[in-house]
C-alpha positions in Angstrom: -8.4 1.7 1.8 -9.6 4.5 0.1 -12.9 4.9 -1.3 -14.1 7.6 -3.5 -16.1 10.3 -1.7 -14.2 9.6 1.8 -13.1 13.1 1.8 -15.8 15.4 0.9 -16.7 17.8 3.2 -20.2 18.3 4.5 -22.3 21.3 3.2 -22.7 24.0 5.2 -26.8 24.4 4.8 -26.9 20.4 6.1 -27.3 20.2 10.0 -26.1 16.7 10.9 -24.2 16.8 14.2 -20.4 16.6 14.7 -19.1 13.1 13.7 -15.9 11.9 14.6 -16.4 8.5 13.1 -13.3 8.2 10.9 -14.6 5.7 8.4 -17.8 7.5 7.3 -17.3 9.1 4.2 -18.8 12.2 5.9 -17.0 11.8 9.2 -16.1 15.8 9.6 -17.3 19.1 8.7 -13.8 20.2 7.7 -12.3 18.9 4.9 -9.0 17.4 5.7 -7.5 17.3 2.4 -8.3 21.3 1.6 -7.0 21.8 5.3 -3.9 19.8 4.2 -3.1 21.8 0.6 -3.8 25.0 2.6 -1.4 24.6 5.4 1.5 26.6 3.7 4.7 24.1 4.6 8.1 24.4 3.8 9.3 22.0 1.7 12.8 23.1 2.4 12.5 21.5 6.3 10.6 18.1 4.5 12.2 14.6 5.4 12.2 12.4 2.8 10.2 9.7 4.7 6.3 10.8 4.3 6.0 8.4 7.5 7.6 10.7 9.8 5.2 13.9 8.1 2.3 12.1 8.8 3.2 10.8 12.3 3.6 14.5 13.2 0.4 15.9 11.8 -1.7 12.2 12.4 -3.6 14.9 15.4 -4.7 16.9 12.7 -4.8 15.0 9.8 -6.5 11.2 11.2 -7.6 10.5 7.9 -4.6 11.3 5.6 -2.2 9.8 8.3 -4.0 6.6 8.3 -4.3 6.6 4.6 -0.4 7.4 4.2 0.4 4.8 6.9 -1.1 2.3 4.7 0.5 3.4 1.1 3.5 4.3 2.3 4.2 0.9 4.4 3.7 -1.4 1.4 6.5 -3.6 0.8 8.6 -2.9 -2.7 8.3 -6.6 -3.4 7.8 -9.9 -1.6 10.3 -12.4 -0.5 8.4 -15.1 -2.2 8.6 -13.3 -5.8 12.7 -13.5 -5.1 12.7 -16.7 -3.8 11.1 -18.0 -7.2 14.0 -15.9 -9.4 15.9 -17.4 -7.6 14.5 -21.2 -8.0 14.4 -20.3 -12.1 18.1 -19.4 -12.2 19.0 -22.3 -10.3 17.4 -24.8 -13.1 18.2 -22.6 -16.3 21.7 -23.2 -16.2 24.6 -23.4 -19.2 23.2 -26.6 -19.8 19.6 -26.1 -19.7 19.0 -23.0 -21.4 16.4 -25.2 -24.4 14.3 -25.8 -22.1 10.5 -24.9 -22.8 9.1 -22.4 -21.0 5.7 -24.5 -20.1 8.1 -27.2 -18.8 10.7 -24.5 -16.4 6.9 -23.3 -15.2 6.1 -27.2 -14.3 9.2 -27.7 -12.3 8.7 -24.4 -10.3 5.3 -25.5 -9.7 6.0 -29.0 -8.7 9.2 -27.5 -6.7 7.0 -25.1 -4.8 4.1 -28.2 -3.6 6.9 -30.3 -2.4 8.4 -27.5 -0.5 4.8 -27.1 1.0 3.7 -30.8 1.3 1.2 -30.9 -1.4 0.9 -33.3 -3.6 -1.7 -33.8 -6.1 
């Protein structure tokens, strides 16, 4: 994950040897976002998948491409989230549209332990 500080470069009067440790927040001397903003590309010849940018430049850009691996592969939503729309539409129905919410969130709740084997 990020953290703040994980991209700042290291000053030039400092003399700390060359460290290619990618999760110190001081890990190069170059700074791979300036690097990044100064490479000049043409966004005419961009994909629209950040994933394929970053596979190409993951040589020279570790950081950023692990960082864009992980914020660009997050799922939209879950399948659990749908699955529980769908559970709620299944029990509001015509017929049951009075019911109280407190009581639809009981059902779902006592749907989702028996579907799991818990009982209380």
């Amino acid at each position: 994950r990020f953290e703040s500080g994980d991209f700042i470069g290291v000053e030039e009067n400092e003399e700390e040897p060359e460290d290619t440790d990618l999760d110190s927040p001081r890990g190069k001397k170059t700074d791979e976002l300036d690097q990044y903003l100064n490479l000049g590309i043409d966004k005419s010849k961009l994909e629209s998948n950040p994933l394929s940018f970053s596979k190409e430049y993951q040589d020279e850009f570790q950081r950023l491409s692990r960082y864009a691996r992980s914020i660009h592969s997050i799922p939209a939503t879950s399948a659990s989230v749908e699955r529980q729309f769908s559970e709620a539409g299944l029990i509001i129905q015509e017929r049951r549209t009075n019911l109280n919410p407190e009581r639809l969130d009981n059902i779902l709740l006592i749907r989702s332990m028996q579907k799991k084997n818990i009982f209380l």
